[in-house]
Structures are given as structure tokens and as C-alpha cells.
N, C-alpha and C positions, 0 to 999 in steps of 0.2 A: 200263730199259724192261721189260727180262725178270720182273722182281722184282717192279711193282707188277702183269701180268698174272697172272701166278701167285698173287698175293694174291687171285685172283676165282678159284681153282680150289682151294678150301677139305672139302669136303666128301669121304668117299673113293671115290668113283666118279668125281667130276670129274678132269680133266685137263687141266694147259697145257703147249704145248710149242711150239717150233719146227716151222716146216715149211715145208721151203726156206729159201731166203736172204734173204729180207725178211718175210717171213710167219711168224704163228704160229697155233696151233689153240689154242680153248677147248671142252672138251668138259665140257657139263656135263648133267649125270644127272638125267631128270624136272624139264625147267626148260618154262615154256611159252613163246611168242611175246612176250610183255609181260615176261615176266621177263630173255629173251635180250635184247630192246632196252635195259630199263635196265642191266645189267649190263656190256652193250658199250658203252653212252654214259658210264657211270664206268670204264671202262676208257681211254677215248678221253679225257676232263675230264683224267684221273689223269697219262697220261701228256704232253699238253699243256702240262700243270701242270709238269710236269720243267723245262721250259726251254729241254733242249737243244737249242744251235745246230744250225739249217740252213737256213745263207745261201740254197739253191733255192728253200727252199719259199718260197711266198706268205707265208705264217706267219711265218715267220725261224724258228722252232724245226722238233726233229720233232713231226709229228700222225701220229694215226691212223686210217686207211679201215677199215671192217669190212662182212663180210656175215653176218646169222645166216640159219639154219637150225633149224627142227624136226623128227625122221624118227621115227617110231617103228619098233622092228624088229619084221619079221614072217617067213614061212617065203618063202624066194626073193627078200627084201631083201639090197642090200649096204650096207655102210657109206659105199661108193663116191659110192651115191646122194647122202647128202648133204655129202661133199664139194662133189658139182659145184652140189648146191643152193644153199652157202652164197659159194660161188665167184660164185653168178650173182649174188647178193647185192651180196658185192666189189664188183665190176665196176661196178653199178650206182651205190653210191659213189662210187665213183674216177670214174665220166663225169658224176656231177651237184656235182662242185667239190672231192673228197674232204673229211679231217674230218669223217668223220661216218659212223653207221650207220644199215648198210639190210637189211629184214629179207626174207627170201625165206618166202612162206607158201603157197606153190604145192605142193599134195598128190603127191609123188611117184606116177609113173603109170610109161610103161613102157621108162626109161632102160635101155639094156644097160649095164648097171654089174656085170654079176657075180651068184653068190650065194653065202648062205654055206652049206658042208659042215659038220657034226660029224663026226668021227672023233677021238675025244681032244683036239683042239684045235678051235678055230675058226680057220679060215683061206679067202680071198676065191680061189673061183675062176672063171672064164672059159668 
């Protein structure tokens, strides 16, 4: 499952990874709204497609829920922000049958998620 997500994290700013115990992140660089859906819904086809057993699910295999997110960063943005954007995303998923994505297109406004400092590095502070 790890393998064929990561095959959508191609380009070198993109990014896949783990996060948490069931979850994992797609971060990808200058993608829009239409491009994060299709790309989560081959994502989802792809690993469906695998087969693997899971006598729980409804499915008999595993599937995949997803939420995207768009954020563009600006000065007093965190990245925090759209985590929880694409979280809300999730969720929305998972309560309408999962299998399937959903995309969160709500303009971030005035989450306390943090901001970010320069000082040699970037790093999310409080």
C-alpha cells in the first residue's frame, strides 16, 4: 500500500509519508483542487485494486478514505493549517461510507495553528 502511494509523490518537492498508525500524507507542490482529487481517487482505485484482505471492511479488501487540502503559504501561515484542513476533509469521507475522497476547499481564515519563524531554519511556533 505504501509503494503504490508513493508512486503519486513523483516530482522533487512532493512528498509521501506516514503519519501516524493508519494514516499517511501526500504532499504535493503546486497541485490545484482538480488535480488533488484526481490524484487521491488513483490513489484509492490503486490501492483497492491490491486486493488485500479485510474480512471488516464492507469491501472484504483494504480501501482508502482520504481528505485534500490546498493552502498556499504566506507570512503568519502554518503548515498546521492544513493539516487540520485536510483532516476535515478525512473525516468527511469516513462519515459519508468511506472509500472515497473528499476534498476540503474552504480558504483558510483565522485557525491558531501557529506561525512560521525564519531563523536559519523554518520551524512551527506557538
Amino acid at each position: 500500500m505504501a509503494e503504490v502511494i508513493a508512486q503519486h509523490a513523483r516530482r522533487p518537492l512532493d512528498l509521501a509519508c506516514r503519519y501516524g498508525g493508519e494514516e499517511f500524507a501526500v504532499i504535493l507542490f503546486q497541485t490545484n483542487p482538480a488535480q488533488l482529487k484526481a490524484t487521491g481517487e488513483a490513489i484509492r482505485a490503486q490501492v483497492q485494486a491490491l486486493g488485500i484482505d479485510h474480512p471488516g471492511s464492507t469491501h472484504g479488501v483494504i480501501t482508502l478514505s482520504g481528505g485534500t487540502a490546498v493552502v498556499r503559504p504566506c507570512a503568519g501561515r502554518s503548515l498546521h493549517v492544513l493539516i487540520q484542513l485536510a483532516d476535515e476533509a478525512l473525516y468527511a469521507a469516513k462519515r459519508e461510507g468511506r472509500n472515497c475522497i473528499r476534498g476540503n476547499e474552504r480558504e483558510p481564515g483565522s485557525e491558531n495553528t501557529g506561525r512560521f519563524r525564519r531563523r536559519g531554519v523554518l520551524r512551527v511556533v506557538s
